[in-house]
C-alpha positions in Angstrom: 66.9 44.1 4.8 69.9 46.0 5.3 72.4 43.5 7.2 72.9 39.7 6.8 71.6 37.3 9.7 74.7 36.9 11.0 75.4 40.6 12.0 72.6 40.8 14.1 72.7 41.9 17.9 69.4 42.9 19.3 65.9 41.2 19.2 63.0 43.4 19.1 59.7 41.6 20.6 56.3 44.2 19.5 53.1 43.6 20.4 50.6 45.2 18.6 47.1 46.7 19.0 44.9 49.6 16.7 45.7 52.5 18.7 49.2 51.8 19.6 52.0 49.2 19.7 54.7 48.4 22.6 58.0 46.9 21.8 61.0 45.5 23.6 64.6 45.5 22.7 66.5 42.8 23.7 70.2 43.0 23.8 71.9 39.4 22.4 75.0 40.1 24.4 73.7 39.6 28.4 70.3 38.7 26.8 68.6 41.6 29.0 65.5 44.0 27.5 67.8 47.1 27.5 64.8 49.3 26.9 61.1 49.3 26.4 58.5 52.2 25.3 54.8 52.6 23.9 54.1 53.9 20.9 51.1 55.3 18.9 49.9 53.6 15.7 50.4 55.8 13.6 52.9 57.3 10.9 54.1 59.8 13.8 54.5 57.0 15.8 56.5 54.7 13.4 58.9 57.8 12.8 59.3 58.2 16.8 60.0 54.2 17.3 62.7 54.4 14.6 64.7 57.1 16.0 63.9 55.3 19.7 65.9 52.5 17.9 68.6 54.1 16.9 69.2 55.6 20.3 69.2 52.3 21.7 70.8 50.0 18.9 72.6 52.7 17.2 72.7 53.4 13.1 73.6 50.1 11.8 70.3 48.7 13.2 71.5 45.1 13.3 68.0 44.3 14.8 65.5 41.3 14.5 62.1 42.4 14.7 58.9 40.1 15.1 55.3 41.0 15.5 52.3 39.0 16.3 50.1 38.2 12.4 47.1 39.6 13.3 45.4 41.1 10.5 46.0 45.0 9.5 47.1 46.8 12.4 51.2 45.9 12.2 50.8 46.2 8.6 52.0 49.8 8.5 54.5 48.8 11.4 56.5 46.1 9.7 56.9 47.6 6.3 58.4 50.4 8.1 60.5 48.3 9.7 61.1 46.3 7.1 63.1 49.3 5.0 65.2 50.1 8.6 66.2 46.9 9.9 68.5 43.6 9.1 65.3 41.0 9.6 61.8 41.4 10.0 59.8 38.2 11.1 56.1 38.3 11.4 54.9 35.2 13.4 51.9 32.9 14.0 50.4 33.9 17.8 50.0 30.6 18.7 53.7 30.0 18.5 54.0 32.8 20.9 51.5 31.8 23.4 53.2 28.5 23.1 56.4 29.9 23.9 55.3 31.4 27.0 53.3 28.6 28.5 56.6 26.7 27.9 58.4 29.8 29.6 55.5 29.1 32.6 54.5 32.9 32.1 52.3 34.3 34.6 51.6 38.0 33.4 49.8 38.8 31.0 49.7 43.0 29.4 50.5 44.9 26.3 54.5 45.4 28.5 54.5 41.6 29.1 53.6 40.5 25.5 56.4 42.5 23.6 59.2 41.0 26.1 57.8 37.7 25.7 57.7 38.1 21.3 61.6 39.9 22.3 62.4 36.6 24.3 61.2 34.2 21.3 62.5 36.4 18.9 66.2 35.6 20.5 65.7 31.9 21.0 63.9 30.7 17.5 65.1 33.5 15.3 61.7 33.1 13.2 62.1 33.3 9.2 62.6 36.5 7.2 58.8 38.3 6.2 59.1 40.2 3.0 55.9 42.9 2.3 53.6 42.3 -0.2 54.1 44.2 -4.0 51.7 46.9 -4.3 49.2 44.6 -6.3 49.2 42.0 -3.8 48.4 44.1 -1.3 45.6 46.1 -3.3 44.1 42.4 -4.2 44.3 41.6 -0.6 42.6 44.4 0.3 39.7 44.7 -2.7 39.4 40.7 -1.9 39.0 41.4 1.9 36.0 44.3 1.2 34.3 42.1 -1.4 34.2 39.3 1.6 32.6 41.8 4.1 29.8 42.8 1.8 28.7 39.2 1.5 28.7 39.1 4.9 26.7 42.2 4.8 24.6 40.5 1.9 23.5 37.4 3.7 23.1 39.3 6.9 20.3 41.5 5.1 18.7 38.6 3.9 18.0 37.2 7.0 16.5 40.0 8.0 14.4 40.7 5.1 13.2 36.9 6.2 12.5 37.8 9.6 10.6 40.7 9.5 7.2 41.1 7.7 6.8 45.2 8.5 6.4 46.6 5.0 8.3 50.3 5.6 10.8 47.7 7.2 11.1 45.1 4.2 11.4 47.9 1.6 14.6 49.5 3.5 16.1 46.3 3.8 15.5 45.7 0.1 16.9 48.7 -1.3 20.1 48.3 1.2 20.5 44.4 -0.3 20.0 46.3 -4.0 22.8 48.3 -3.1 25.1 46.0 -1.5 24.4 43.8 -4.7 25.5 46.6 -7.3 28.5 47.3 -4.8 29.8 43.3 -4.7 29.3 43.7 -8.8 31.7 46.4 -9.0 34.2 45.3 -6.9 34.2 41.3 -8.5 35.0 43.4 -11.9 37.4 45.8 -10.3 39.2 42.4 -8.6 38.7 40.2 -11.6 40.8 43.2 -13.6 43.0 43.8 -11.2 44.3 40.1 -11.7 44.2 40.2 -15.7 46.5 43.5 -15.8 49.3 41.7 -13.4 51.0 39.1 -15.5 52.0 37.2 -12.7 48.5 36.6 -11.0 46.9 36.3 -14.4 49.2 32.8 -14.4 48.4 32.0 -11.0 44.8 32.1 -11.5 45.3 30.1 -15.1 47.1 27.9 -12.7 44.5 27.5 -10.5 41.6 27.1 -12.4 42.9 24.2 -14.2 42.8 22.3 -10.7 39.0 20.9 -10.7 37.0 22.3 -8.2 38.6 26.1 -8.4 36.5 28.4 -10.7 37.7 31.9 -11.3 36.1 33.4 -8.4 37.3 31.2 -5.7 40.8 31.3 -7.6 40.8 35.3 -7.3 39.8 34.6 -3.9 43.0 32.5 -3.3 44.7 34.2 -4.8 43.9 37.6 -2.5 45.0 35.5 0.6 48.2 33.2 -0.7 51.7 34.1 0.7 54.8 34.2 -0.8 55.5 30.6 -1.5 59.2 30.9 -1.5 58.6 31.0 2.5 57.4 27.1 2.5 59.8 24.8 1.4 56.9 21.8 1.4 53.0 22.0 0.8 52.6 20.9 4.6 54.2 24.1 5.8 51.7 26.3 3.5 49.1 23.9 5.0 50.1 24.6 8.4 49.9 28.2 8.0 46.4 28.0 6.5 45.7 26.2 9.9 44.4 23.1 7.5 46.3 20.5 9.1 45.0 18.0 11.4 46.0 18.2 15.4 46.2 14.7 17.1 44.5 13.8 19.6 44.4 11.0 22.6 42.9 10.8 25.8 44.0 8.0 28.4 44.3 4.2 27.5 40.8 4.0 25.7 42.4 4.2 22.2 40.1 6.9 21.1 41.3 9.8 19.1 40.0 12.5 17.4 41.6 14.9 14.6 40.1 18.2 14.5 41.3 21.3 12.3 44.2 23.1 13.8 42.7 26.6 12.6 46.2 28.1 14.0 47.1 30.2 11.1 45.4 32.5 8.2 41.4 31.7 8.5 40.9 34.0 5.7 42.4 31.3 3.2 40.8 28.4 5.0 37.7 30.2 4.4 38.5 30.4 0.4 39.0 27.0 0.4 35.8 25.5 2.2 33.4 25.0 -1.0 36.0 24.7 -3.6 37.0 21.8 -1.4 32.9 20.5 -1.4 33.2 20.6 -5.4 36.6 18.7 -5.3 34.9 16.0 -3.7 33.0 15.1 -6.5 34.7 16.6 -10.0 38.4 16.2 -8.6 39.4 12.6 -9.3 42.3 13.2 -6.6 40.0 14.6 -3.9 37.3 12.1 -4.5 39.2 9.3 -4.1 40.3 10.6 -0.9 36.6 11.4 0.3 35.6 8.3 -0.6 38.3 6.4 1.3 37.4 8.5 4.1 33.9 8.3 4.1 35.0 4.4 4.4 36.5 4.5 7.4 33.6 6.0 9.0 34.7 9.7 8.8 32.3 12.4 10.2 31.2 14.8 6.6 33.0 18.0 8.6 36.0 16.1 9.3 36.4 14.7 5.5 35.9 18.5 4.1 38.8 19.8 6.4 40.9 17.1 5.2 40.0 17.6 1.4 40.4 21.6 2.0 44.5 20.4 3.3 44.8 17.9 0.3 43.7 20.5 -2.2 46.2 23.0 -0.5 48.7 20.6 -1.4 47.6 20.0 -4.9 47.9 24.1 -5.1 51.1 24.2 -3.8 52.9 21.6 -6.7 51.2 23.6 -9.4 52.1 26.7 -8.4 55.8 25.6 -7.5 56.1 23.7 -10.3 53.8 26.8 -12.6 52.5 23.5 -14.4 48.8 23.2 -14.9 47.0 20.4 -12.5 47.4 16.9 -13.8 45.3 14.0 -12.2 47.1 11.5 -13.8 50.6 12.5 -12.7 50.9 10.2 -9.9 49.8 7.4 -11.9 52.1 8.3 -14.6 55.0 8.6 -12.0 54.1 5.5 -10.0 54.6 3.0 -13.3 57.6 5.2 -14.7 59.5 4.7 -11.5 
């Protein structure tokens, strides 16, 4: 970040996709998009939209910039930015799709998107993103890899079960050998990757002393976790797992329903789905919980989602706090006050 907030005179809206990104550039004076271009994704491409922003916004580049978070492809794109511009934001696209239903938008392209993200940009001024370190990112990504080849894993096995073609069954087998071996190496490679950074060799101490998280689903966690300094409370980091509960009411009937909100990083929500089914019945906290909901008549689905948010919180305190997990604080804490 080069300038403070306060310096800032354009909003840049992009809209990203894997073979190129558009962006906006709107100007904070006359609020007007002064200029819009394409761009390829690409290192080329990065180069060419940083010299398009100086000719628009001049040297000083006393620019917000906010892109969509969805997955990989802006990666590349917002780190460059990152080391050009006052502010980089990346946001949830929800909020943006929000924003233009409130906005009652009626096109829809690649041209139409930036503006819109340029327009928001402007009006909520979205919080700072900082990049990951270099180990954070290669965790990420090892993590990320290591979660495909399950997928690839159980995959195979299904077939394996559904075919009964001998030449057939002994392919699959030697590709679910391989895939087996491959999952090995990269658990070790992940598992040493954490142990040789001091900083994620506490979180995961951290973690693991929180019953229900083992070391695997802690790496795991770990892979996907955001820079906690961004949340100020554990309902924020729930809300941007996309763990928190969305109310619902229909009519006078009284009937509601609370389903998942899923509007945010379904990666951790994933890592957190069976270390939330053995919180239920080894953390006293979580158990409790279940058990109060399982009272009330609960559906099972509906009780893991709200364990998986509860446990999220439980995360947050010990990692903000960097002591280990205590399920007798809040007892302690309720007589001492």
């Amino acid at each position: 970040m080069n300038n403070t907030e306060s310096t800032i005179q354009y909003s840049l809206g992009i809209d990203i996709s894997k073979k190129d990104f558009h962006a906006a550039i709107l100007r904070h004076e006359d609020r007007k998009i002064i200029a819009e271009k394409s761009f390829p994704n690409t290192a080329t491409g990065n180069k060419e939209h940083i010299n398009w922003l100086v000719k628009h916004c001049g040297k000083a580049m006393a620019i917000q910039a906010c892109l969509e978070a969805t997955g990989t492809y802006g990666d590349s794109v917002a780190i460059q930015l990152h080391t050009h511009l006052s502010k980089v934001s990346l946001v949830n696209p929800r909020a943006i799709k929000n924003f233009g239903a409130m906005q009652l938008r009626r096109d829809k392209s690649d041209k139409a998107d930036a503006r819109l993200i340029a327009q928001y940009c402007y009006k909520e001024q979205p919080s700072a993103w900082h990049p990951p370190s270099e180990a954070q990112a290669q965790t990420k990504a090892l993590a990320r890899r290591l979660s495909q080849l399950k997928c690839d894993l159980v995959r195979e096995n299904n077939r394996l079960e559904a075919t009964s073609d001998k030449a057939t069954r002994a392919d699959i087998k030697d590709h679910i050998k391989a895939i087996t071996k491959r999952i090995t190496k990269l658990e070790k490679q992940l598992e040493e990757l954490i142990q040789n950074n001091p900083e994620n060799k506490q979180t995961l101490e951290l973690l693991t002393s929180i019953n229900g998280i083992g070391k695997k689903s802690g790496t795991q966690i770990i892979s996907e976790l955001p820079d906690l300094t961004n949340f100020p409370t554990g309902r924020e980091l729930a809300s941007y797992a996309g763990v928190t509960p969305r109310h619902f009411q229909s009519g006078t009937s009284g009937k509601t329903r609370t389903p998942m909100s899923k509007a945010g990083n379904s990666q951790l929500r994933k890592h957190l789905f069976f270390p939330a089914m053995s919180a239920m019945r080894y953390n006293p906290i979580c158990k409790e919980f279940a058990e109060r909901l399982k009272a009330q008549g609960k559906p099972q689905i509906v009780i893991i989602g709200a364990i998986m948010n509860k446990l999220l919180h439980i995360i947050y305190g010990v990692l903000k706090h960097q002591k280990s997990f205590d399920p007798e604080y809040l007892k302690k804490h309720a007589k001492s006050a």
